[in-house]
C-alpha positions in Angstrom: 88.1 98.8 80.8 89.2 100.5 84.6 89.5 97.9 87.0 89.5 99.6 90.1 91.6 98.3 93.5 93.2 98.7 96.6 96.5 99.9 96.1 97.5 98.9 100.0 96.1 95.1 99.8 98.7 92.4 98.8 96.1 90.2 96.7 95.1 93.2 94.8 98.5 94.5 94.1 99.3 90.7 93.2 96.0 90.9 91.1 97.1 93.9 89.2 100.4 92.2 88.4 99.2 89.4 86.9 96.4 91.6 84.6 99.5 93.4 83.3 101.1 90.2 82.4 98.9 88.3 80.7 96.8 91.5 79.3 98.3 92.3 76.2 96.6 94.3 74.5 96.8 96.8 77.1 92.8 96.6 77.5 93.1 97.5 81.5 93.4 100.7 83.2 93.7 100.7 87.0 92.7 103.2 89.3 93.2 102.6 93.2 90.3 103.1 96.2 92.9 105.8 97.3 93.0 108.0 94.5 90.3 110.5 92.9 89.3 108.4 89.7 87.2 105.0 91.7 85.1 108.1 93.5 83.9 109.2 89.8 82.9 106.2 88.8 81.1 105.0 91.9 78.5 108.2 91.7 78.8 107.7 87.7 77.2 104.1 88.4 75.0 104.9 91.5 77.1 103.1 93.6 77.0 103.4 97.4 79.7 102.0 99.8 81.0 103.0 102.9 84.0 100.4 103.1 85.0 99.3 99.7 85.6 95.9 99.5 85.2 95.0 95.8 86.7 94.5 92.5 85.1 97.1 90.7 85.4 97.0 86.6 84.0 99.7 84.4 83.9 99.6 80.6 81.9 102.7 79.2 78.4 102.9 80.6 78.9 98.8 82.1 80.5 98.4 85.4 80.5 95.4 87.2 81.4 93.8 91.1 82.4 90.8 92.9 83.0 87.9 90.8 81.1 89.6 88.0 84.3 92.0 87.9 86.5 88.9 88.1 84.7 87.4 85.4 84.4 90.6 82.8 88.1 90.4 83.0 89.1 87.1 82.2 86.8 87.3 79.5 88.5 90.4 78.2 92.3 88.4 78.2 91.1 85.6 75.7 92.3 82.4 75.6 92.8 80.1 78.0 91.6 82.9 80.6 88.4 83.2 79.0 87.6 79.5 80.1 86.9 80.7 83.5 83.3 81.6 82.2 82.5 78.1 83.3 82.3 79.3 86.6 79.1 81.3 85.4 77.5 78.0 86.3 77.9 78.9 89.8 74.7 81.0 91.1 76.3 84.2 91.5 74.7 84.5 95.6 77.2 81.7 95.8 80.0 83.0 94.3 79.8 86.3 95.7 79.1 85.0 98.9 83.0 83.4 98.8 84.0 86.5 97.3 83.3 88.7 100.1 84.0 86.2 102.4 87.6 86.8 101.1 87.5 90.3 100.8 86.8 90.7 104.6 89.9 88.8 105.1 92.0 90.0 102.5 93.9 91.8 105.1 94.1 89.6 107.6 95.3 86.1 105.4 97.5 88.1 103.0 98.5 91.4 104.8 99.1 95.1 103.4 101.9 95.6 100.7 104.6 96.9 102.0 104.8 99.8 99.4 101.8 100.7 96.6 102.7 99.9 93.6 105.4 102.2 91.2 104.4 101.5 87.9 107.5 101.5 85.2 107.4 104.4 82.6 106.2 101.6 80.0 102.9 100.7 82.1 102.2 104.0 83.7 99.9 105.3 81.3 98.1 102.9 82.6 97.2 104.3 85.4 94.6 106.4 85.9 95.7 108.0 89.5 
């Protein structure tokens, strides 16, 4: 599974932190909207954007957005993470619709990290680019 994100947005930084935490089996691979890899998989999947501002996840021919992404993830970590299915409940116009509504704003609420992320030598395999 590649979750791709934005290596210079705090939440997504923040986001990638806690996936490497609580993902252990080492089922995520992250590639950032400022390297080569998320530009594969966009024309891979016939996706079109012209200002990325999404969680995209990919696992083989399967990719996902939004809170789909989200979602797919927590799935992915098990137990108790995998509880968050519930919010499959919510019509995903609705969901999504908060979801961008907090991706426009990422920025703004949260800031830029200061520095992209240097993965250690045990996680950097990890890491697509």
């Amino acid at each position: 599974m590649i979750v791709v994100f934005d290596a210079e947005c705090l939440l997504c930084n923040r986001q990638v932190q806690f996936l490497l935490r609580h993902d252990r089996q080492a089922l995520c691979r992250f590639a950032a909207i400022q390297g080569v890899t998320w530009q594969r998989l966009l024309a891979q999947h016939g996706l079109q954007v012209d200002r990325w501002q999404t969680l995209l996840v990919v696992d083989g021919p399967r990719a996902w957005q939004h809170t789909a992404a989200i979602l797919q993830v927590l799935h992915a970590l098990g137990w108790p993470w995998r509880l968050a299915w519930a919010a499959w409940l919510v019509p995903a116009p609705l969901r999504d619709a908060a979801y961008r509504w907090m991706t426009r704003n990422r920025l703004r609420f949260l800031g830029r990290a200061p520095s992209c992320l240097v993965p250690t030598p045990e996680i950097a395999a990890r890491f697509l680019d």
